[in-house]
Every structure is written in C-alpha cells, then in structure tokens.
C-alpha positions as CSV (number, residue, x, y, z in Angstrom):
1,X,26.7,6.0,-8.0
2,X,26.0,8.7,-5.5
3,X,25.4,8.5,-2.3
4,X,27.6,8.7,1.1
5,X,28.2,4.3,1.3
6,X,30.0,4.7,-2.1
7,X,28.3,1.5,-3.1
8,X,29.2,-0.3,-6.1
9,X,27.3,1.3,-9.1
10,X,28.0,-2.1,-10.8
11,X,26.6,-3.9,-8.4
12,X,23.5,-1.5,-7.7
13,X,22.5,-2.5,-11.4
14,X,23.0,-5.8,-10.9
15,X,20.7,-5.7,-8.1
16,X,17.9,-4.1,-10.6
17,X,18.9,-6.3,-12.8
18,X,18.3,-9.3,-11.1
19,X,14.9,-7.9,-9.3
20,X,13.5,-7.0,-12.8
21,X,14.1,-10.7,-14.1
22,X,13.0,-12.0,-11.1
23,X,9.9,-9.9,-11.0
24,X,8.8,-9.9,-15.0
25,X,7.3,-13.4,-14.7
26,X,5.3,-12.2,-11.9
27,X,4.2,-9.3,-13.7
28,X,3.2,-11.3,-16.8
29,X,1.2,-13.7,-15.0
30,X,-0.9,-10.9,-13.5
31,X,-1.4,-9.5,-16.9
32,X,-2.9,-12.8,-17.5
33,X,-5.6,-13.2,-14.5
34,X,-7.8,-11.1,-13.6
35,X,-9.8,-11.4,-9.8
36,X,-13.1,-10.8,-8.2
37,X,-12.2,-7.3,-6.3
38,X,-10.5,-6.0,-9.8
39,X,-13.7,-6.5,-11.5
40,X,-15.7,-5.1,-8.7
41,X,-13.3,-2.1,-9.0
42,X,-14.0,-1.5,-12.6
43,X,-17.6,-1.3,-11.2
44,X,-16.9,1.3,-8.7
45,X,-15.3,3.2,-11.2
46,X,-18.0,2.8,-12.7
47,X,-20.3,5.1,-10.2
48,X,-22.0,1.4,-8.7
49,X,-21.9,1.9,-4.9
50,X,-24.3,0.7,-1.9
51,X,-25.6,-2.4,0.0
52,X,-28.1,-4.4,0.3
53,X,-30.8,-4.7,3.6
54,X,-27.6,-7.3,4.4
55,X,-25.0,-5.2,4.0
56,X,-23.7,-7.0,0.9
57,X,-22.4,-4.2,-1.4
58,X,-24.1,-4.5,-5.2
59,X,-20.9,-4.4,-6.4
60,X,-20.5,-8.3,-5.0
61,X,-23.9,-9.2,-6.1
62,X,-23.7,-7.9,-9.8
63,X,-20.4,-9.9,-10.0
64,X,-21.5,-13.0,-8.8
65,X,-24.7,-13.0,-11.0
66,X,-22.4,-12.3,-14.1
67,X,-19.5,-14.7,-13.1
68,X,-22.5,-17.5,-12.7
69,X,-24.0,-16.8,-15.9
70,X,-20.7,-16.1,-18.4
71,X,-17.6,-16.8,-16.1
72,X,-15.2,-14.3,-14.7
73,X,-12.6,-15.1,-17.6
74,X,-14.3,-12.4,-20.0
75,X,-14.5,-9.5,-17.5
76,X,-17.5,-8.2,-15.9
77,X,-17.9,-5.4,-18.4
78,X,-19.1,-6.8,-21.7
79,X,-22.3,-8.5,-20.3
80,X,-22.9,-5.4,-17.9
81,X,-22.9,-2.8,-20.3
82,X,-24.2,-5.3,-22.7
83,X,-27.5,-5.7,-20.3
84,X,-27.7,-1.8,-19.8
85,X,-27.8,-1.5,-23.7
86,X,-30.5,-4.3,-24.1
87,X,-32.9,-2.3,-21.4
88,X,-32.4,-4.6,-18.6
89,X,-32.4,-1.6,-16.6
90,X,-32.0,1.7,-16.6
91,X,-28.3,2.2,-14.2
92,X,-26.0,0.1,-12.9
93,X,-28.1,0.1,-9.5
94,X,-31.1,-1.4,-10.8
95,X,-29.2,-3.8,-12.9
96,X,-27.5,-5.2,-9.7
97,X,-30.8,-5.0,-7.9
98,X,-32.4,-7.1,-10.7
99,X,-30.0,-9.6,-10.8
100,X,-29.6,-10.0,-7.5
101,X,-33.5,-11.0,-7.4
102,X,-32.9,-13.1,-10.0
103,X,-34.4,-11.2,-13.2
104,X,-31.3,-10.5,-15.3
105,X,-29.8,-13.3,-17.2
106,X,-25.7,-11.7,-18.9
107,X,-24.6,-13.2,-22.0
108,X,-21.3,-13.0,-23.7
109,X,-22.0,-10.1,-26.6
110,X,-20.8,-10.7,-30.3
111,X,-20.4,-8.4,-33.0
112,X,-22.3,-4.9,-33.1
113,X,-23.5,-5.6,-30.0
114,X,-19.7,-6.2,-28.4
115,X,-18.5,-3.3,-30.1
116,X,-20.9,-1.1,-28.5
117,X,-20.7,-1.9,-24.7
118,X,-17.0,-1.6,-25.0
119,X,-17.6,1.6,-26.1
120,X,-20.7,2.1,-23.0
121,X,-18.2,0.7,-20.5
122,X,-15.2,2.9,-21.7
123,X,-17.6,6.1,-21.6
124,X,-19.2,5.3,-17.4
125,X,-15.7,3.8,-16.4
126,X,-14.0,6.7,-17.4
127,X,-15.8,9.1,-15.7
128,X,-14.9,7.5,-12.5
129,X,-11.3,8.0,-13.6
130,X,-11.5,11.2,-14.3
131,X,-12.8,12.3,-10.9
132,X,-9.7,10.5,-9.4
133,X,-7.3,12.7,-12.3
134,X,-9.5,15.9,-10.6
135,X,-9.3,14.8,-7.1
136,X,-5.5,14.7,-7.9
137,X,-5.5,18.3,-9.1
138,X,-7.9,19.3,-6.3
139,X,-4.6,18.1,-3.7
140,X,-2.1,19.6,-5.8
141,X,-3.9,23.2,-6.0
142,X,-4.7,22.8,-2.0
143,X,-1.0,22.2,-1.3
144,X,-0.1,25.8,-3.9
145,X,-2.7,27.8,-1.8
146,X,-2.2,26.5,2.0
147,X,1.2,25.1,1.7
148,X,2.6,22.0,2.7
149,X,4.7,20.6,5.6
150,X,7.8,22.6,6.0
151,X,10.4,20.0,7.3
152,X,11.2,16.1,6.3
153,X,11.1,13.7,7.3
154,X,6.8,13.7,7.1
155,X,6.4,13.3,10.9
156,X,3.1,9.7,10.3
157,X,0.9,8.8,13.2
158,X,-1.9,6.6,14.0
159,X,-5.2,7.0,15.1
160,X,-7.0,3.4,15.3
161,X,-10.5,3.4,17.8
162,X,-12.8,1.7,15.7
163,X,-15.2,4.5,15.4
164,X,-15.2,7.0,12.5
165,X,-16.7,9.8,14.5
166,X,-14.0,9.2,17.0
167,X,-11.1,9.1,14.9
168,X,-11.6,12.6,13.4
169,X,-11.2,14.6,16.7
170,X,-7.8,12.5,17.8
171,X,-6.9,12.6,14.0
172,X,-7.5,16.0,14.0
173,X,-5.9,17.0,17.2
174,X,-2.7,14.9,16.2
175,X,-2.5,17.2,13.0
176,X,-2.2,20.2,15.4
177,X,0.1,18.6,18.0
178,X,2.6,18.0,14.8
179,X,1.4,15.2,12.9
180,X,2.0,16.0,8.8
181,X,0.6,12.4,8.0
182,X,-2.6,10.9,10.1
183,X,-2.9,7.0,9.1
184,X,-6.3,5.2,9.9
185,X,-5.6,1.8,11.2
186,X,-7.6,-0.7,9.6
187,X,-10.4,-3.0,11.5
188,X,-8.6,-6.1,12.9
189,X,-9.6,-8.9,10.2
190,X,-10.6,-6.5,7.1
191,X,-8.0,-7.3,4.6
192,X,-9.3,-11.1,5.2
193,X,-13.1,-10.0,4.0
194,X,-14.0,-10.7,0.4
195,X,-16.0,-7.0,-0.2
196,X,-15.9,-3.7,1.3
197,X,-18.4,-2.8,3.9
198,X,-20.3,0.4,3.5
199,X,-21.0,3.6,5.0
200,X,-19.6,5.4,8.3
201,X,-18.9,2.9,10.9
202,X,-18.6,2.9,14.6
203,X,-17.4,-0.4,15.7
204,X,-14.0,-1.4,14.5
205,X,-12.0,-3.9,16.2
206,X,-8.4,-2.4,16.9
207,X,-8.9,-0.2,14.2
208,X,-11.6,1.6,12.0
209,X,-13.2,-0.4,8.5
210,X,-11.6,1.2,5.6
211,X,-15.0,2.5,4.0
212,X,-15.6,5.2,0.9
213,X,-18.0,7.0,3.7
214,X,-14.9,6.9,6.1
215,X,-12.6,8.5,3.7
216,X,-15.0,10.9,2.6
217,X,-15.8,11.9,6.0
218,X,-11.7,11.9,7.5
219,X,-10.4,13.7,4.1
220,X,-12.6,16.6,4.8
221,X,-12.1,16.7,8.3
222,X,-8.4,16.8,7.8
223,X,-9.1,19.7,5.0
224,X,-10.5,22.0,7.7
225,X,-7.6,21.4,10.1
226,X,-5.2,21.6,6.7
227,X,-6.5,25.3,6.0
228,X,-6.7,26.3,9.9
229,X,-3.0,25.1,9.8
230,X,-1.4,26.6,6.8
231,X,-0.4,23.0,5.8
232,X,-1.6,19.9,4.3
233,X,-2.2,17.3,6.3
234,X,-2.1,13.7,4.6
235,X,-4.1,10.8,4.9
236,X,-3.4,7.5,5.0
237,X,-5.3,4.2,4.9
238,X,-4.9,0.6,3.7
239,X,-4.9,-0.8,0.3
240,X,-4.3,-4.4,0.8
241,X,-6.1,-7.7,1.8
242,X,-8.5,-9.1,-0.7
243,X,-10.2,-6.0,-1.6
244,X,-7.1,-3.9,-2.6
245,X,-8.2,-2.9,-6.0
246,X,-11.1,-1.5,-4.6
247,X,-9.9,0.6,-1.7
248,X,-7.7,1.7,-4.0
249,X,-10.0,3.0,-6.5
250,X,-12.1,4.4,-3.1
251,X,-9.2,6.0,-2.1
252,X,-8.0,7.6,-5.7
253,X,-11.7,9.0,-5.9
254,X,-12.4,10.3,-2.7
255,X,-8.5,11.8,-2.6
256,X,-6.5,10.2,0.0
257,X,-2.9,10.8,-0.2
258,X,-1.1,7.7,0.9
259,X,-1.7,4.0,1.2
260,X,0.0,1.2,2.5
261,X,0.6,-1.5,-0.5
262,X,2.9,-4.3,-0.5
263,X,3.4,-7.0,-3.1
264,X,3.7,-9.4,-0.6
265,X,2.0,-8.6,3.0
266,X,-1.1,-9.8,2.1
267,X,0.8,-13.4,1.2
268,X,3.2,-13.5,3.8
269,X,1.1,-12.4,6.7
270,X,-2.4,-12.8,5.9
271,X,-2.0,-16.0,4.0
272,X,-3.6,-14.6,0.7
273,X,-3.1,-16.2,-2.6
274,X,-0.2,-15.1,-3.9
275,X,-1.5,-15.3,-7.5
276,X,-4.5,-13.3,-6.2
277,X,-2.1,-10.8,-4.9
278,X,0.2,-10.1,-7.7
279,X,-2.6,-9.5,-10.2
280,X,-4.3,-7.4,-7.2
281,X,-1.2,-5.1,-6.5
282,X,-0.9,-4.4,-9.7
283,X,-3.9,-3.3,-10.6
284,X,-4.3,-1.3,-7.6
285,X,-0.9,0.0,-8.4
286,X,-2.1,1.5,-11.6
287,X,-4.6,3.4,-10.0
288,X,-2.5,4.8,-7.2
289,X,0.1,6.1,-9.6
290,X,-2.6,7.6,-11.5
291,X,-4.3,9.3,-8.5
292,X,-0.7,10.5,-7.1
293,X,-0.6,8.4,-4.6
294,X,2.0,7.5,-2.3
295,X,2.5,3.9,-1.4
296,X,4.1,2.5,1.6
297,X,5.1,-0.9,1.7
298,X,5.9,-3.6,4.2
299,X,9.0,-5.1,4.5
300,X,9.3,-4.0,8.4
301,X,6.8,-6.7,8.9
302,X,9.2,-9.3,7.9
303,X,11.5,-8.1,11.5
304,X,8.8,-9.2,13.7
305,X,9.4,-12.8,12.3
306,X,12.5,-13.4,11.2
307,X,15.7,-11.9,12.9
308,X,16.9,-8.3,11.8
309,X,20.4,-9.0,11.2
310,X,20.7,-12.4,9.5
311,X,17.4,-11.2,7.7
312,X,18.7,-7.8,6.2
313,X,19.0,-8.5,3.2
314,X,15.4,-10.0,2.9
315,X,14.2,-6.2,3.5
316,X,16.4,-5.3,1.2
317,X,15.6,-7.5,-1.7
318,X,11.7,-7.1,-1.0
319,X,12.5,-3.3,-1.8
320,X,14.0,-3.7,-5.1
321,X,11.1,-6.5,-6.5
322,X,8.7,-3.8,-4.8
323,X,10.6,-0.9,-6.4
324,X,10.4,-2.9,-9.8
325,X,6.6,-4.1,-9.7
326,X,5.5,-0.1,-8.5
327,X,7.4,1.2,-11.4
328,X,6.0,-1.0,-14.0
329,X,2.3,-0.2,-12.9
330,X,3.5,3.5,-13.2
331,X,4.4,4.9,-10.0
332,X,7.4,7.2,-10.1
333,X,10.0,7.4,-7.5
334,X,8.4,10.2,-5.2
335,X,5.4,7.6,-4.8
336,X,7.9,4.9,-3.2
337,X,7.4,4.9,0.2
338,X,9.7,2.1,0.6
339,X,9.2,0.3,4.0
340,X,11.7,-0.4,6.4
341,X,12.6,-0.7,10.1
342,X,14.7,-0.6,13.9
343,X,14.4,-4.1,15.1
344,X,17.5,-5.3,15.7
345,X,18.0,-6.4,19.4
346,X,19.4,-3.7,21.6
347,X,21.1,-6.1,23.1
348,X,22.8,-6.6,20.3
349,X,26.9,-4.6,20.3
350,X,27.2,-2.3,17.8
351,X,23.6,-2.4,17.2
352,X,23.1,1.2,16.4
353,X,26.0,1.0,13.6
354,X,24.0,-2.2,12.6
355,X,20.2,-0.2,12.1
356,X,22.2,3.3,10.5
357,X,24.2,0.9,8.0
358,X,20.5,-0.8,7.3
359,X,19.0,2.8,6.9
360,X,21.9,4.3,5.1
361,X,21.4,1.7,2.4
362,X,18.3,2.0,1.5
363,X,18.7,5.8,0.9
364,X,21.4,5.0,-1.0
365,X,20.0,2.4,-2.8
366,X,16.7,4.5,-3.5
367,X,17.8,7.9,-3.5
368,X,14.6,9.5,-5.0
369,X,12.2,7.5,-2.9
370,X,10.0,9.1,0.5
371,X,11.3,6.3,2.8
372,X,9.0,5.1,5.4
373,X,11.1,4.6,8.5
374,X,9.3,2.6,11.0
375,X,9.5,2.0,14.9
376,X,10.9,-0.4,17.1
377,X,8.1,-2.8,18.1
378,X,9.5,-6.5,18.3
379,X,11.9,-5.6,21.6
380,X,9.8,-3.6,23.3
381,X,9.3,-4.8,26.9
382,X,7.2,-2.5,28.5
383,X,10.2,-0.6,30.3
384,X,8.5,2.5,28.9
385,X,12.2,4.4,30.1
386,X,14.0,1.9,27.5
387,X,10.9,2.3,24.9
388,X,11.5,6.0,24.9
389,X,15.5,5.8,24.4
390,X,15.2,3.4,22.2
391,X,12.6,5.7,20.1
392,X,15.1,8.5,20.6
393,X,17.4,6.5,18.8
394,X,15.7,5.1,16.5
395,X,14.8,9.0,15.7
396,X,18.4,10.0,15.6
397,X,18.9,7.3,12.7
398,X,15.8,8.8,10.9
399,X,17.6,12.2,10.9
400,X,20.8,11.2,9.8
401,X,19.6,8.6,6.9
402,X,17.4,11.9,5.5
403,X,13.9,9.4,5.8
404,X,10.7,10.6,4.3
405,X,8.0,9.3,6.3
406,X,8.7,8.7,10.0
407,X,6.3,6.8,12.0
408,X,6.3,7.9,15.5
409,X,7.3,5.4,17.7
410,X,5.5,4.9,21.3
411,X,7.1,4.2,24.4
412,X,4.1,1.2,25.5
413,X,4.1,0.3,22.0
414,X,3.2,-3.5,21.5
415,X,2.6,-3.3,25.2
416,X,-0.7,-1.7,25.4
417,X,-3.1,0.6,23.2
418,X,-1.1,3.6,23.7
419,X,-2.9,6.8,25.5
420,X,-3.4,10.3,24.5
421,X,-0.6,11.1,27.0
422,X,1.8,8.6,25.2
423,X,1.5,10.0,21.7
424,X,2.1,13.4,23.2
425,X,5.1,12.5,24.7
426,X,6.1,10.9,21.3
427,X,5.9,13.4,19.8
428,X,7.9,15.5,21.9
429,X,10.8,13.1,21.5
430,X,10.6,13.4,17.2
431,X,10.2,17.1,17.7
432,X,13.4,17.3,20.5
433,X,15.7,15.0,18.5
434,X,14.6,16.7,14.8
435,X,15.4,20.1,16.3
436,X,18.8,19.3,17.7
437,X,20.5,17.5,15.2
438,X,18.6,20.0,12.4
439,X,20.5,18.6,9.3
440,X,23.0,16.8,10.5
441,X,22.7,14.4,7.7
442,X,24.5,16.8,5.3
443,X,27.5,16.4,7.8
444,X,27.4,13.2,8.9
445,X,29.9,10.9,6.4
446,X,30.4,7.6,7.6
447,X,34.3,5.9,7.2
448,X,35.4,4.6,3.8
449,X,36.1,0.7,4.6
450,X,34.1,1.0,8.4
451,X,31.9,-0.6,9.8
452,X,29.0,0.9,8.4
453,X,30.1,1.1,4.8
454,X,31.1,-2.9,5.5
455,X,27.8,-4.0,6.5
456,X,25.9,-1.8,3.9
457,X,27.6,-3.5,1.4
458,X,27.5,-7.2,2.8
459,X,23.8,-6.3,3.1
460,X,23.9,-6.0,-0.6
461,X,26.2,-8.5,-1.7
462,X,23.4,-10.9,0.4
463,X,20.9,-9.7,-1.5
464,X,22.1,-9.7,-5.0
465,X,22.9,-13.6,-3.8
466,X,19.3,-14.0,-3.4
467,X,18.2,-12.6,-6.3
468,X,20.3,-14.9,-8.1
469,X,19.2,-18.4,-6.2
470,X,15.1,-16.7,-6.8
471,X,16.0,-16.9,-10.4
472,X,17.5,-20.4,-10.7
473,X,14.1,-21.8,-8.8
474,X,12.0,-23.5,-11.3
475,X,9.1,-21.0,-10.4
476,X,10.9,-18.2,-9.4
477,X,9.6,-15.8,-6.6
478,X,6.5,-17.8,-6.6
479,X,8.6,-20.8,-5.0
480,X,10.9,-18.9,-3.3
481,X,7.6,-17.5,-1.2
482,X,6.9,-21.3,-0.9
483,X,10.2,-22.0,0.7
484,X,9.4,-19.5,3.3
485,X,12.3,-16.6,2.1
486,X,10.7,-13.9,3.3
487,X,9.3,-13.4,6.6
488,X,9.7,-17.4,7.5
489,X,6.3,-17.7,6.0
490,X,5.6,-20.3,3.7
491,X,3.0,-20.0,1.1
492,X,2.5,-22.2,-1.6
493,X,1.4,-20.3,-5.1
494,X,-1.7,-23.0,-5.1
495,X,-3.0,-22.2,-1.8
496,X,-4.2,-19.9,0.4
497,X,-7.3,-17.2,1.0
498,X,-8.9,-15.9,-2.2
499,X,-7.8,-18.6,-4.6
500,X,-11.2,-19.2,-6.0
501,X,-11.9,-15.1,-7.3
502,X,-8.7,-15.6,-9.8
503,X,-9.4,-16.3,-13.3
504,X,-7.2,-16.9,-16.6
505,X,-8.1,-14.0,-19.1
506,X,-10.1,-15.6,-21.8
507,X,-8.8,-14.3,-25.4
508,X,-12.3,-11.7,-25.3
509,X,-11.7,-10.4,-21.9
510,X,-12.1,-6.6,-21.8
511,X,-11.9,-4.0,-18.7
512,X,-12.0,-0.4,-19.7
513,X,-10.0,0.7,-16.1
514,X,-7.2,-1.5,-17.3
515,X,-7.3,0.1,-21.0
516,X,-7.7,3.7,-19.7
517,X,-4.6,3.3,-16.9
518,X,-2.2,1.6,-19.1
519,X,-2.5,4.3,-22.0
520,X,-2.1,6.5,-19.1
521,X,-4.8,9.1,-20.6
C-alpha cells in the first residue's frame, strides 16, 4: 500500500473488510424501511413545496393524510399519483390542500390503475432529478469558466447569525478575505424538528434554518462573489437531523456543493433513532452522490466526549463504516470529506507526534478522500494567546498531512461567538503557516519504526480489534451503539427521536427517487 506510514496493505483490507461486514446488515435493514422525511423527499422531488397559514409545509400534510388512510409501508407515491390520475385535483398543491381540509380520501391502487401512477410518479419525480443532474452541470461549467481555488487544502469557514440577510454579506466578505468554502451553521435545535421550515428566515438561534429559500438566496449570493473572484466559492450546509433526505434533495436542486452527513451524529448526539438514521443517510446519500456533492462527516464530534487518545481508534473505525455506507449509496472517493480532529490535550507530551500520527493515518488510510481537518475546540480555555498557537499548530499538521478541507480554527473558539476581528486574525494564521511551509508535505517522511509510524499503526491494529468484537455482537453495530462505543453515547436501536416515521416496506412499496438513483440514470 502507498503512503508515507508504510501501513500494512494486509491489514488495510482487513480493516475494509471487517467495516463492510460490519456495515452490510445495516445497509440491508435500510433497504428494508422506509421513513416519513424520505417520502416527503420523493415529494419535493416531486416539485411539492410551500406551507400552510401555520407554517406546516404541504409536504407534511399530504404525508400524514396518506400514511392515515393506506399506511406508510407502501410509499407515499402509489396513492398520490393514484389521486392526481382519478381528478382529485389538478397538482400536487391542491391535492395536499384538499387533503389537508379533509376532501381527499388515498387508496392502495391495483392493476391498470397501479401500473399507471408508477408510471405518473416516475415521469414528475424525475424531473425534480433532473434539475439536480443540471444543477450539477451548471457547477461543473461555472468552475471551467471562472476557475476554482488554486491551493489545498479548501481553506472552510463559518458564518452562523441566524439571519439569512445577514449571513450573505459576512459570507460574502469571508469569500474575499480567503475563504474557498463558506458553511451556514444550522439553527440551534433544527436537526431535532420533524419538517423543514420555509422561506427566508431572520431569526435563527446560534445559527441560520437550513431552508430551500436560504440556499437559493446564499448560492447566488456566493455566485456573484465567485465570478468577481475568479474562483468558486463553495457552499455548505447541513444534511442531517430528522429531515436529512430532504435537505438533501433541497440542497442537490438548488446546487450546494457540500454537506455535512454522518451515519451516526444524528444517533450519537442528537439521540435520533438509529434505525431512522441509517435508512435516512442512505437515502440522502444517494442523492448527494448524484448531485456531486461532497459530504463531510462527523467523527470529530466523538473528541468532545470521549478522550482523543484512548478514543483514536473510534475515529478511525467511524471512517471506514462511513467510507463503506457512502460508497454503497454511490459516492466516489473525491465526495468523502472524511471527518476528523486536534483534540488531544496539550498538556499531553508528545502530543503533537500524537495528532500528526492521527492525521497521517487517515490520509493514508483514505488516500483519494478531501479530508475535513477540524479545529481544536474541547481545550480551549479562553487564553486566546494559547488558542492561537494551538491553531497554528493544529495548521502546521493540516499542511503536512496534505488535508482537503481545513476548518479555520478561532482563537475564542468554544469561549464566545467569535467576532469579525477574530476570524480575520484566523485567517491570517492559515494563510501565514500555508505560505511558509508551502509543500512541505512532499518532504516531510516520518521515521520507519518511530513514534509516529508506531502509533499510526496501534491506532489501526485498535481499530481492526473493534471491528472484529462489532461483528461478534448479536446485533452488530446496532448494539455496539447501544453499548455506548462511539462517543460514550448510548442509544438503544428501539429508542430514541423519530421512531414512530419508520416503516417496514410492504412487498408493493414503490418510490420512483429510490428507482431512478439506484439505476443511476
């Protein structure tokens, strides 16, 4: 195997290996359920948007009409375009109008009848597709005629006030001060609402609502500054939560370039379903390797819980059942923004050695993947002297380990809500340490049987252990989430937020998105 840790190329595949078996009953009981948000996705593909005078969008109400009447275990698409066909109504809008007021009754259809709202709800659920596969092209011609960012890693930052209008001046502003990635921080609580709110909103808390308005309006904002900069700026937002099939079909259609999108955030820290959450990532996986999308996933959250030495290898097993679950639904290694992070204790000797051995193999490990290096956050104090060195460093590792996607680290970070001034200075520190060590990375070659190339591989070793004791648990990765493994957070596979929108396919159940993405037309 290649790579600068001269890592076992026996026991990388063992390490697939084991993450494949360990994943493939996870993936087959998704391919069994379907939920609430990945039938309201199908609707949105669909063209079905809007609210009602309670801000409830149709999408919810058409659903929970038809899930009343027939049962979610068929799909929502049989007895919608089933209705259309019968001249309940003439659109999907006035359909979910009507039912909503109580003057549409769904029924299963049989027969002729079934035969020809497949064929309606193929035809409107493919156009919605198709306008993600030309939002795709749209982003790949932009990049040919303004270029893209000329340096990696992809220097991400954050703009998170709550208010839309605000977000695109600081968002915009960033992209000029350096900034090749601008993320939109989710509203505080989002990922734990059951639909997605609608329109341009002004009053987020700790972060902006992840709306299809809100994309629209931040993707063409970003466009302007793209072509007044001669490169593409990238935007990011949140697929995740209990609407992540949805934002992710919002986010395919109105062209957003990156999302975060973990198999198991939502479980670990939002106390999600995990059930729910498999069948949700996956679907929403499907889309975002359809649309080009890059994910980023989470496994720096599990550092701010458990400890990020004696947890390593937790990070590291998280990335190869994430690796295996993204490549199933189709994403291909450029789309694997594969998260981890600098936590580890400065306090710590030889912690330095400790995070570069950590970041060493993961590029290693995933040598095709846009890495998504993340900050120091848990040991920050609010010695903003310390915060900055220990961002310098933690930006000297980025540089040597050849990341992707660099978050930029602020000195008040987990402190405060960081100022204008402190991003500026930031970025001043990722632009001073990327400048001086230039490619060092092609130099750098760490000492066969050292430290670092020790550590890397105990890392590994720990990891393909755990692999192997998931696999010998009676329910797998479900139990081992129960057990706490990853994160120190417990969830059982029978509990948690969102439980009651799964449903076992029934032997009719048909959804024209999943058809259309899986014979990857």
């Amino acid at each position: 195997m290649a790579g600068k840790l001269g890592l076992d190329a026996a026991q990388v595949r063992e390490a697939r290996s084991l993450a494949r078996r360990v994943g493939r009953p996870i993936v087959n009981t998704a391919k069994k359920h379907t939920t609430v948000s990945v039938e309201r996705a199908t609707l949105r593909l669909a063209g079905l948007q809007g609210a009602d005078a309670e801000g409830t969008p149709w999408v919810n109400r058409l659903l929970d009409v038809v899930r009343a009447d027939v049962g979610l275990e068929h799909g929502v698409a049989l007895p919608v375009w089933d209705a259309l066909r019968r001249g309940e109504a003439e659109d999907l809008l006035v359909l979910a109008q009507k039912a909503s007021a109580g003057s549409v009754t769904f029924r299963l259809p049989e027969g002729k009848d079934a035969a020809r709202a497949t064929s309606a709800a193929r035809t409107a659920v493919g156009k919605g597709i198709r306008r993600i596969d030309r939002r795709r092209v749209e982003r790949e011609r932009m990049i040919t005629r303004i270029g893209d960012a000329p340096h990696k890693p992809w220097i991400y930052l954050i703009v998170a006030t709550g208010d839309i209008h605000e977000d695109i001046p600081q968002a915009q502003n960033a992209a000029r001060e350096g900034a090749d990635v601008i993320a939109v921080i989710r509203s505080t609580g989002q990922s734990l609402l059951d639909f997605v709110p609608e329109g341009a909103t002004r009053e987020g808390f700790a972060g902006t609502y992840a709306t299809q308005e809100n994309f629209r309006l931040m993707r063409a904002a970003l466009d302007e500054t793209s072509r007044e900069l001669g490169r593409y700026v990238r935007l990011t937002n949140y697929a995740s939560g209990l609407c992540m099939p949805e934002i992710a079909a919002l986010a395919g259609m109105e062209r957003l370039d990156m999302m975060l999108n973990d198999s198991m955030y939502g479980i670990l820290f939002r106390d999600i379903n995990p059930i729910r959450t498999f069948v949700d990532q996956r679907f929403s996986r499907q889309v975002h390797a359809r649309a080009g999308i890059i994910i980023n996933t989470g496994e720096d959250n599990y550092l701010t819980t458990a400890d990020a030495v004696e947890a390593a290898h937790t990070v590291t097993t998280s990335q190869l059942l994430n690796e295996y679950f993204a490549k199933e639904a189709g994403l291909e290694d450029w789309q694997l923004g594969l998260g981890h992070a600098f936590e580890i204790d400065p306090e710590v000797p030889d912690s330095f050695r400790l995070e570069l051995a950590h970041a060493m193999l993961a590029r290693d490990l995933f040598p095709k993947a846009p890495l998504k290096w993340m900050p120091p956050t848990r040991h920050m104090t609010g010695d903003v002297f310390k915060g900055y060195l220990l961002d310098g460093f933690f930006n000297l590792v980025g540089a040597l380990t050849d990341q992707g996607i660099l978050l930029v680290g602020m000195m008040t970070e987990a402190v405060v809500t960081p100022w204008l001034s402190d991003r500026d200075l930031a970025l001043q520190n990722v632009r001073y340490v990327m400048n001086a060590v230039g490619n060092l990375h092609e130099d750098f070659q760490p000492k066969p049987g050292g430290f670092i190339v020790n550590r890397a591989n105990e890392v590994l070793g720990d990891s393909i252990q755990l692999l192997s004791d998931i696999e010998r648990h009676d329910n797998g990765l479900l139990d081992a989430i129960a057990d706490g493994t990853f994160g120190l957070m417990k969830r059982p596979a029978d509990k948690g937020r969102g439980l009651d929108g799964v449903a076992r396919k029934a032997r009719d159940y048909y959804n024209p998105a999943t058809e259309i993405l899986e014979a990857k037309e």
